[in-house]
C-alpha positions as CSV (number, residue, x, y, z in Angstrom):
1,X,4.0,17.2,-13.1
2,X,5.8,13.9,-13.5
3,X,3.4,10.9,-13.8
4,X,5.4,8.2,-15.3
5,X,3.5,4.7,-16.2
6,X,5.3,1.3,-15.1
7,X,4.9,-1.8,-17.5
8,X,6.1,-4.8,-15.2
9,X,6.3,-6.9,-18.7
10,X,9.5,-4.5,-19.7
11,X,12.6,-3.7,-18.3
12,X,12.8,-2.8,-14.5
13,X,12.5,0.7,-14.5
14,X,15.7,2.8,-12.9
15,X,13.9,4.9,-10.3
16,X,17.4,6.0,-8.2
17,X,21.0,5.4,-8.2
18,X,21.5,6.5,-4.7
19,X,22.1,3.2,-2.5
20,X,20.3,4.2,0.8
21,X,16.6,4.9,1.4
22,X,13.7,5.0,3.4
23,X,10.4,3.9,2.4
24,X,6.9,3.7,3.8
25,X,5.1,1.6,2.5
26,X,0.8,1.8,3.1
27,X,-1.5,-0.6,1.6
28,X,-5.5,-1.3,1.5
29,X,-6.9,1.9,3.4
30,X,-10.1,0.9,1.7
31,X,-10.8,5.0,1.8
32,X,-14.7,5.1,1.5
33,X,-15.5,2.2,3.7
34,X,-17.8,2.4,6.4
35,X,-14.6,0.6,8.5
36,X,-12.0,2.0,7.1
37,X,-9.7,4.7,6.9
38,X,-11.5,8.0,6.8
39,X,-9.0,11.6,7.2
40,X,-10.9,14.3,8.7
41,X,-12.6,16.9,6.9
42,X,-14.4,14.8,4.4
43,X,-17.5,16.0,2.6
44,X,-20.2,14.5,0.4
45,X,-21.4,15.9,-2.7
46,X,-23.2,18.7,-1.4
47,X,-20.9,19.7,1.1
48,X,-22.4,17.9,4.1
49,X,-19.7,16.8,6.2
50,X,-18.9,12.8,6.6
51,X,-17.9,12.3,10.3
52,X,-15.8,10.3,11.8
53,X,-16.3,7.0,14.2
54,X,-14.2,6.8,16.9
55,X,-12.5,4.0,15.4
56,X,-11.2,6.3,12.3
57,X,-10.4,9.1,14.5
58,X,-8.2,6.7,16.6
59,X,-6.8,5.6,13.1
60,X,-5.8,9.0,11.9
61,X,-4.6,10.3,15.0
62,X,-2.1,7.2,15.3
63,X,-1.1,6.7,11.7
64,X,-0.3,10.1,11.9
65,X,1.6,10.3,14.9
66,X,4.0,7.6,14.0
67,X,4.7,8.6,10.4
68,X,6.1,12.1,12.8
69,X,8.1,10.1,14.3
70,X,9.7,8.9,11.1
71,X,9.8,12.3,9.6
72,X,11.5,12.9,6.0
73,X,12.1,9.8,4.2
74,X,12.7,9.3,0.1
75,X,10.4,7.1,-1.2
76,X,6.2,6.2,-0.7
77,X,4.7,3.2,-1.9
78,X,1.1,2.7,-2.2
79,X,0.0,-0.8,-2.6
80,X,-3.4,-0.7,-3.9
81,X,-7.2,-0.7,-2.9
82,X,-6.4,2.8,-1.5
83,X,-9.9,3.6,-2.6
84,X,-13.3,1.2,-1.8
85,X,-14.7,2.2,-4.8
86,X,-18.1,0.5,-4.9
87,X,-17.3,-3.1,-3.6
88,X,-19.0,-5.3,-5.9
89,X,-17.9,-8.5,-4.4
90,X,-19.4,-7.6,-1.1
91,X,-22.8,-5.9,-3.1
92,X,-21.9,-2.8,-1.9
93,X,-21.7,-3.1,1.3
94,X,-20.6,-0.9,4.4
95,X,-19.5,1.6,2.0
96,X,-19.6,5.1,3.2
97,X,-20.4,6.9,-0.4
98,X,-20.5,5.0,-3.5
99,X,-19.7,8.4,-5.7
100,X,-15.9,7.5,-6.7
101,X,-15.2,11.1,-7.7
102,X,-16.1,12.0,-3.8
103,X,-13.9,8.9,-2.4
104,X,-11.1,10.2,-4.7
105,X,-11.2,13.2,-3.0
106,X,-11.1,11.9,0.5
107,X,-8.2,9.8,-0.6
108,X,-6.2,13.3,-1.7
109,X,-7.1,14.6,2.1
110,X,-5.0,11.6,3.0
111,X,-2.3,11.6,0.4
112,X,-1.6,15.3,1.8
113,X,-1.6,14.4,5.6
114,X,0.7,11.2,5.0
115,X,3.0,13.8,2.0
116,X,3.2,16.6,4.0
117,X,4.9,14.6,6.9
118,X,7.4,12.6,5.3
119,X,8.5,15.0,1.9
120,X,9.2,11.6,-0.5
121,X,11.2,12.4,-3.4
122,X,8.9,9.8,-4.9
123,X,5.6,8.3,-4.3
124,X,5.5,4.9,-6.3
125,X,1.2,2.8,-6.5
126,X,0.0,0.2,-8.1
127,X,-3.7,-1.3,-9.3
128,X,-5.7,-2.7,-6.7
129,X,-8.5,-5.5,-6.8
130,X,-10.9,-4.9,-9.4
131,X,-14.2,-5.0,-7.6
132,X,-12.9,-2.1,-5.4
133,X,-10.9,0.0,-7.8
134,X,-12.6,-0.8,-11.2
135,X,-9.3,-0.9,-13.1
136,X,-8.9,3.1,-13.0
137,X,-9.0,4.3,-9.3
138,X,-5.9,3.8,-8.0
139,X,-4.1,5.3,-11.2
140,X,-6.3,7.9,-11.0
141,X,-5.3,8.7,-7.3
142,X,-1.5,8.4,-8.4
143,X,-2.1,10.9,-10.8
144,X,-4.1,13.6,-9.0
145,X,-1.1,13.0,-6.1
146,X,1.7,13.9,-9.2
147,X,-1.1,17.0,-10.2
148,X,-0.6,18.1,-6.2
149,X,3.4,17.7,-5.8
150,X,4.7,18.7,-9.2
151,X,7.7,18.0,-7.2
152,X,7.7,14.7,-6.7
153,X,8.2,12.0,-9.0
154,X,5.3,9.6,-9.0
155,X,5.0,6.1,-10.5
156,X,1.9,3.8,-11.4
157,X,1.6,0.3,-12.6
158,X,-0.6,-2.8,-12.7
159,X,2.4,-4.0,-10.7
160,X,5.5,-2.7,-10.1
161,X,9.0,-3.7,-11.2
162,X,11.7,-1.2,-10.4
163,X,15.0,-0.5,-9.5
164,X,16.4,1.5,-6.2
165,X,20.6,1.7,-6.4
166,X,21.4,-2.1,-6.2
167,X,17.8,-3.8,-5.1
168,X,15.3,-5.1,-8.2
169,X,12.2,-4.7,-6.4
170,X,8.8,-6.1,-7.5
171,X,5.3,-5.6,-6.1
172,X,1.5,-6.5,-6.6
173,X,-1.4,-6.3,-4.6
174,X,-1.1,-9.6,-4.3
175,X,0.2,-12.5,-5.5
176,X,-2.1,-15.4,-7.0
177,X,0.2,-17.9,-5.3
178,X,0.5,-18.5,-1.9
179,X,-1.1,-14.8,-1.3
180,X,-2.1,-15.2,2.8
181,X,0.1,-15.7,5.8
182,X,0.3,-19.4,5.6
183,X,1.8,-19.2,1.9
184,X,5.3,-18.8,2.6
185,X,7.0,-15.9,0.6
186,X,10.0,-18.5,-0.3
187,X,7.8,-20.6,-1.7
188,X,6.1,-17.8,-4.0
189,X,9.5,-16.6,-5.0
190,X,10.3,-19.8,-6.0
191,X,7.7,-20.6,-8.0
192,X,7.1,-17.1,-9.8
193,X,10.7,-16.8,-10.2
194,X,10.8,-20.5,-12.4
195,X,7.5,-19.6,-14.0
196,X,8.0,-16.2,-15.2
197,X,11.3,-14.6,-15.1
198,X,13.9,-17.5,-16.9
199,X,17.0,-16.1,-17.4
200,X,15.9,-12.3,-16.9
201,X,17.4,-10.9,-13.5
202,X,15.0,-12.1,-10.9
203,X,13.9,-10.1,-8.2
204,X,15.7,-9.0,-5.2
205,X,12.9,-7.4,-2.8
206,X,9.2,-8.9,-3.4
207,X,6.4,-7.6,-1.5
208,X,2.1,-7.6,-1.5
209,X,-0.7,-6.4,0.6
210,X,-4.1,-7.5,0.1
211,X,-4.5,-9.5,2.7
212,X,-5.2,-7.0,5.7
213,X,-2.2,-8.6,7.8
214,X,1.3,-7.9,8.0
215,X,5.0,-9.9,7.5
216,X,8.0,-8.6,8.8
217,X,10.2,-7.6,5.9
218,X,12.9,-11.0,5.9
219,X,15.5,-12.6,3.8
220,X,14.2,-15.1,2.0
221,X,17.1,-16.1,-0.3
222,X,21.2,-15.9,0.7
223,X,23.8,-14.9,-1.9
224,X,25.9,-12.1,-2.5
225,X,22.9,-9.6,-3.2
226,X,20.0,-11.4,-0.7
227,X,16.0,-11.6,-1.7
228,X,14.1,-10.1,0.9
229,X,10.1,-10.4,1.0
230,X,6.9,-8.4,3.0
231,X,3.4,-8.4,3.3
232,X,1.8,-4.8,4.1
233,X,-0.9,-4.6,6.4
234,X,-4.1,-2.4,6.2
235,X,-5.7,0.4,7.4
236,X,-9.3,-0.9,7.4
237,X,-11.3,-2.6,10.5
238,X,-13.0,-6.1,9.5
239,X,-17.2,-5.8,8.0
240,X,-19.9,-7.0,7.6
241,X,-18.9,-9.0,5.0
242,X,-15.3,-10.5,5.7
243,X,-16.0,-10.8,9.5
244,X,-12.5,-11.2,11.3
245,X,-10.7,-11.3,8.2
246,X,-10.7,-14.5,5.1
247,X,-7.9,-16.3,7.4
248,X,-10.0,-16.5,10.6
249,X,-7.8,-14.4,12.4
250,X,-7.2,-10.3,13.4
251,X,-6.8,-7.7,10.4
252,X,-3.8,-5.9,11.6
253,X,-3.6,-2.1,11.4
254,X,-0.4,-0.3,10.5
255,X,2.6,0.2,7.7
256,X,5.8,-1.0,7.0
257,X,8.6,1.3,7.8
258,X,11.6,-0.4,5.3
259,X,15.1,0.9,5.1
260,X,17.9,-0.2,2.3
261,X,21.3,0.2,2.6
262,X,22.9,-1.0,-0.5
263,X,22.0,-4.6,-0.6
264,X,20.7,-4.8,2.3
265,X,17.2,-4.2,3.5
266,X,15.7,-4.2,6.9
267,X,12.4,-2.8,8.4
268,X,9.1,-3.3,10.3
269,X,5.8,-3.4,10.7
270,X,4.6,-0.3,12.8
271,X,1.2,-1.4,14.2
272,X,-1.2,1.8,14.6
273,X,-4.3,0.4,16.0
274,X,-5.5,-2.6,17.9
275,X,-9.7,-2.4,17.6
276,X,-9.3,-5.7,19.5
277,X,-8.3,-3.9,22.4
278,X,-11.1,-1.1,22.3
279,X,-13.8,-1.0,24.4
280,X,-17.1,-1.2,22.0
């Protein structure tokens, strides 16, 4: 097993020397929700089976098909609220089962679909929001993942600062500042980069989810080593409590699909499922 804890307050941890790699990067599957992601084969505490809607069956089947396409890659990121937990700041509502210990096991019968298919050598995940996780969920999802796949090197933090050959990467769930599509990236950078990094190597690749829609992964800063910036999108279909979504718009459904090469980093958002388009 090799579960190794990230303290974004320290030194950038070295995760790789190599200077090309491909990462997947999944955030917000909400794994529990009534609307969100739900693998197949999940079971309540008794053994009853937890079926499906067709909107999660669609979800599997496409999430799945185009992480095939990808195939073997080197590194997975997950970027928080992978589990519902119990939803406080909705009351509890649309949730599927509010027994964590099941929803951490339907999380695992996703971590092995998505792991089986693209073979990281390292699955990196961070803490969530705390009405969903409760502090502890998504840590203890990274570590039942490094309990499955002693072979893989997994790393968890509160948020993650990190290092991958010549890119300083750092990641939350979100950021305080400017965390929704209309608060510019550039001007988040900016501002975290004056406020908490001074003279300390600021990052190179900054990235958040959160907010259940997705940005492009784009260079946000020119020099000889360039800052690039995403947003992840989620794998969850809009409630009974946030409607369309907190900007007034369409959740969008998918991952990003990112690839460095040396300093350079390029990538997409792979959309797997437009409800908008489904006949209800």
């Amino acid at each position: 097993m090799s579960f190794n804890v990230i303290d974004a307050n320290l030194a950038a941890k070295l995760i790789s020397k190599e200077k090309n790699f491909k990462i997947v990067v999944l955030a917000d599957t909400h794994i529990g929700g009534r609307t969100a992601y739900l693998p197949s084969g999940c079971k309540h505490e008794r053994g009853e089976e937890h079926p499906q809607t067709i909107h999660q069956k669609k979800m599997e089947k496409n999430l799945l098909k185009e992480l095939r396409k990808i195939g073997k890659i080197d590194v997975v990121v997950f970027l928080g609220d992978m589990i519902d937990g119990r939803n406080t700041k909705a009351g509890g509502l649309d949730i599927g089962n509010t027994n964590t210990d099941v929803q951490l096991n339907w999380a695992m019968l996703f971590a092995k679909s998505v792991l089986d298919i693209l073979e990281p050598k390292y699955v990196l995940g961070l803490s969530g929001s705390d009405y969903h996780v409760e502090s502890t969920m998504d840590k203890s999802f990274l570590h039942r993942i490094s309990l499955h796949y002693p072979e893989i090197e997994v790393f968890y933090g509160d948020n993650l600062k990190f290092i991958l050959g010549d890119k300083l990467w750092y990641l939350a769930h979100r950021f305080i500042e400017g965390a929704s599509k209309g608060g510019t990236l550039e001007r988040y950078w900016n501002k975290f980069c004056t406020k908490t990094w001074g003279r300390e190597r600021t990052p190179d690749v900054i990235g958040y989810g959160h907010v259940h829609q997705a940005q492009n992964p784009h260079q946000i800063k020119n020099g000889s080593n360039p800052v690039y910036g995403f947003v992840c999108p989620a794998q969850k279909l809009p409630d009974s409590f946030c409607g369309k979504g907190s900007q007034g718009t369409f959740w969008e459904i998918g991952f990003m699909y990112l690839k460095q090469k040396g300093r350079k980093l390029k990538g997409e958002y792979i959309n797997t499922y437009e409800y908008w388009n489904v006949k209800q």
